[in-house]
Structure formats: structure tokens, C-alpha cells
C-alpha positions in Angstrom: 76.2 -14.3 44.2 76.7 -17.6 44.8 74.1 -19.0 47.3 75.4 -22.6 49.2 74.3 -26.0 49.5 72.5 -27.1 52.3 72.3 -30.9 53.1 69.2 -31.9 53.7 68.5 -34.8 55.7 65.4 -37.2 56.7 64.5 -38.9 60.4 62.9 -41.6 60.0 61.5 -44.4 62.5 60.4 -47.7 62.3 58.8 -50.1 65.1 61.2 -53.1 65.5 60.9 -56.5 66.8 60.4 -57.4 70.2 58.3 -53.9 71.4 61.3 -50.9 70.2 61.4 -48.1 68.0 64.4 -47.7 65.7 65.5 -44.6 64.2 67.9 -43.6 61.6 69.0 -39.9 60.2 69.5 -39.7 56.5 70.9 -37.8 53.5 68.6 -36.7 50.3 70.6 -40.1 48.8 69.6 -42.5 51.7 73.2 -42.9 52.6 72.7 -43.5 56.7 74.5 -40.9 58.4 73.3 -41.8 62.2 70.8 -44.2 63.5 69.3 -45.9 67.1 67.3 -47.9 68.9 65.1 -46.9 71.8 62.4 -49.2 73.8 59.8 -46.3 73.5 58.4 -44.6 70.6 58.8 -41.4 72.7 62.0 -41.9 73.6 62.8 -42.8 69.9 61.8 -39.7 68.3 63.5 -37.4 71.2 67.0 -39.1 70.3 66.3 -39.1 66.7 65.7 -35.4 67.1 68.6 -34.9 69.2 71.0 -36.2 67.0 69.8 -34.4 64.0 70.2 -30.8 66.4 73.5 -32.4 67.7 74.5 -32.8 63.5 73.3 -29.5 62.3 75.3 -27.8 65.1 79.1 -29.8 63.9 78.0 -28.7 59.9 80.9 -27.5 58.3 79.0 -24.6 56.3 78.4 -23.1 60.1 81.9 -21.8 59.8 81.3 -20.4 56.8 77.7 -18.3 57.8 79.4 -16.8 60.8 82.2 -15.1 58.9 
């Protein structure tokens, strides 16, 4: 059986200059898939994590699970 490759990616988030929060969504490789800026830290990591849900739901291999 051959099982499939998952991508895995990282959120990550860094305070910027001037008082915001920037946030970027990674592959494993670093290559930067997505990525934001926000003027909270709370508001930040609730796009971050939004974009990584709104990513996983487009993956290609979902196709391939539901068959």
C-alpha cells in the first residue's frame, strides 16, 4: 500500500516595527507559501490560522481521500 505525502507546513509570527504582528505560513523547506500583517497580535494569529484552514481545505490530495 502506498500511503501519501502530506505537506506539512509551519505559522509563524513575528512582532514588526511600529507596534504589528506579521505572520507568514510555510513549507518543511521555508519556501513562503502565504503571509500578513495585522496591528494586533490577536488578530495576527486568527488570520494566520485562517489562512492555514483556508490552505488545507484547496489541497489537492483532498480529492484524492474522498474517492
Amino acid at each position: 500500500m502506498v500511503r501519501p505525502e502530506f505537506p506539512i507546513f509551519d505559522v509563524t509570527m513575528a512582532q514588526g516595527r511600529r507596534r504589528t504582528w506579521a505572520w507568514s505560513i510555510c513549507t518543511s523547506q521555508g519556501v513562503v507559501v502565504m503571509q500578513g500583517r495585522e496591528r494586533s497580535r490577536p488578530a495576527a494569529k486568527y488570520q494566520a490560522e485562517r489562512a492555514l484552514f483556508q490552505l488545507l481545505l484547496t489541497a489537492p490530495y483532498r480529492s484524492r481521500l474522498s474517492a
